[in-house]
C-alpha positions in Angstrom: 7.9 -2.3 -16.5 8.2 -1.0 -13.0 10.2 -2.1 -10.2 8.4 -1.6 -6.5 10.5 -1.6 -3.4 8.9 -1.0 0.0 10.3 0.0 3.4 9.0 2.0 6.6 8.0 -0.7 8.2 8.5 -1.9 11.6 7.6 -2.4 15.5 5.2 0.2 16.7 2.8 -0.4 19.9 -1.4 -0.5 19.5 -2.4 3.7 18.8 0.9 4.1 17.2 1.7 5.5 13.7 4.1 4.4 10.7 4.3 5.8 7.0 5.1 3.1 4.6 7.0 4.0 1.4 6.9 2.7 -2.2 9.4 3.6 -4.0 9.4 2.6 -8.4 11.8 2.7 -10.7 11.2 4.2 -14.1 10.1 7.6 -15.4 6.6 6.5 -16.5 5.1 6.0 -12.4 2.1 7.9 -13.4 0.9 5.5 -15.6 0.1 3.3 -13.0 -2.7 2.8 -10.7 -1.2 1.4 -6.8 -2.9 -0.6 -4.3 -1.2 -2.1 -0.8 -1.9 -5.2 0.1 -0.9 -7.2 3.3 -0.7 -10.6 4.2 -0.6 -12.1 8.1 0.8 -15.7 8.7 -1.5 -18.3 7.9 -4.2 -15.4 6.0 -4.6 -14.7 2.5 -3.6 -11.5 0.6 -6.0 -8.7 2.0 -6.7 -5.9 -0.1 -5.9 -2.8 2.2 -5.9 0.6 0.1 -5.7 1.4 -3.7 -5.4 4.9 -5.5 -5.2 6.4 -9.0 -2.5 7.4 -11.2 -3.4 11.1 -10.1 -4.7 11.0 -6.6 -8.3 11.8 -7.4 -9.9 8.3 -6.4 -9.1 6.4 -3.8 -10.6 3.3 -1.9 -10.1 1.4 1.7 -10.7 -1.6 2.9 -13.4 -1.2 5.7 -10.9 -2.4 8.2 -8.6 0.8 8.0 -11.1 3.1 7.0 -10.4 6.0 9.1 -7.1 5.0 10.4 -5.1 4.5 7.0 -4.5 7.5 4.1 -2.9 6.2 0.9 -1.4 9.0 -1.3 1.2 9.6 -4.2 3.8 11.8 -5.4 4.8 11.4 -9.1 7.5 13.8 -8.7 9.3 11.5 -6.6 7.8 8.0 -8.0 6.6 7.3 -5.0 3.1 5.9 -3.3 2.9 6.2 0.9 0.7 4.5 3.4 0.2 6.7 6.6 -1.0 4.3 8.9 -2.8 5.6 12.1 -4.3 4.3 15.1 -2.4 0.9 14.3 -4.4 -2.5 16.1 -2.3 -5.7 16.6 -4.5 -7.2 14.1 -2.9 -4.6 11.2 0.4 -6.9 12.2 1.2 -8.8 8.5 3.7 -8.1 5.6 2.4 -5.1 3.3 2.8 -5.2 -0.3 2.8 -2.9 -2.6 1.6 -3.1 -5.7 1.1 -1.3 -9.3 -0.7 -1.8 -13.0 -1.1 0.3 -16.2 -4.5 -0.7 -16.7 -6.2 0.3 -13.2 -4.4 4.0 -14.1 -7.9 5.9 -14.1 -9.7 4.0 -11.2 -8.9 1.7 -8.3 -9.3 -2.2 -7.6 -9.6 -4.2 -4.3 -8.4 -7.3 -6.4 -4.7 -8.5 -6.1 -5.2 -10.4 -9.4 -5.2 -6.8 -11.0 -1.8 -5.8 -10.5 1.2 -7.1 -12.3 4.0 -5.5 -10.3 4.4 -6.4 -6.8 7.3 -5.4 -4.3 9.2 -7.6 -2.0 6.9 -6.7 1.0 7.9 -4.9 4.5 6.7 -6.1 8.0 4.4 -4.1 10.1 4.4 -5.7 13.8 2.1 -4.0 16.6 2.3 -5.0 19.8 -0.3 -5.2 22.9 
C-alpha cells in the first residue's frame, strides 16, 4: 500500500511555470507505475501524464505535449510534474496517482490506478 500526497500547486498567470510534487509513503515507490490526472469543475477526470517505475517510458496527453515533463526520483519517493507554458484552460485539481501493476509501462486510464492523492489546485489566470 502507498500513500500519495500532492502539493506545488497554486496561482500562476498564462506562460507561467509550477512543479508539482508527489510525495509516497513506503519503501517499495519503485514498484509502482504514476500517472497525474486533473479534474476542472463540471469535467471529468482527464488523464494528463503517466510514467514508469524507472523513467524509461513516458506518455502525455496531447494537450500538454510540449509544455508538461513528468519525471521520478525513487531515491526520494517522489514523482514531479514540471508544468510549462501554463494556459487558463490547465486551471483544475491535479491528482496523482500510482499502481503495481502498470510498473513496466504507462496507462491514460484512471480506472488503472488504485492509489490516488488528495489532489492540489492549479489556477492560471488571463
Amino acid at each position: 500500500q502507498v500513500q500519495l500526497v500532492e502539493s506545488g500547486g497554486g496561482l500562476v498567470q498564462a506562460g507561467g511555470s509550477l512543479r508539482l510534487s508527489c510525495a509516497a509513503s513506503g519503501r517499495t515507490f519503485s514498484r509502482y507505475g504514476m500517472g497525474w490526472f486533473r479534474q476542472a469543475p463540471g469535467k471529468e477526470r482527464e488523464f494528463v501524464a503517466a510514467i514508469n517505475w524507472i523513467g524509461s517510458s513516458t506518455n502525455y496527453a496531447d494537450s500538454v505535449k510540449g509544455r508538461f515533463t513528468i519525471s521520478r526520483d525513487n531515491a526520494k519517493n517522489t514523482a514531479y510534474l514540471q508544468m510549462n507554458s501554463l494556459k487558463p484552460e490547465d486551471t483544475a485539481i491535479y491528482y496523482c496517482a500510482a499502481d503495481q501493476n502498470i510498473k513496466f509501462t504507462t496507462s491514460m486510464k484512471p480506472i488503472d490506478y488504485e492509489y490516488w492523492g488528495q489532489g492540489t489546485q492549479v489556477t492560471v489566470s488571463s
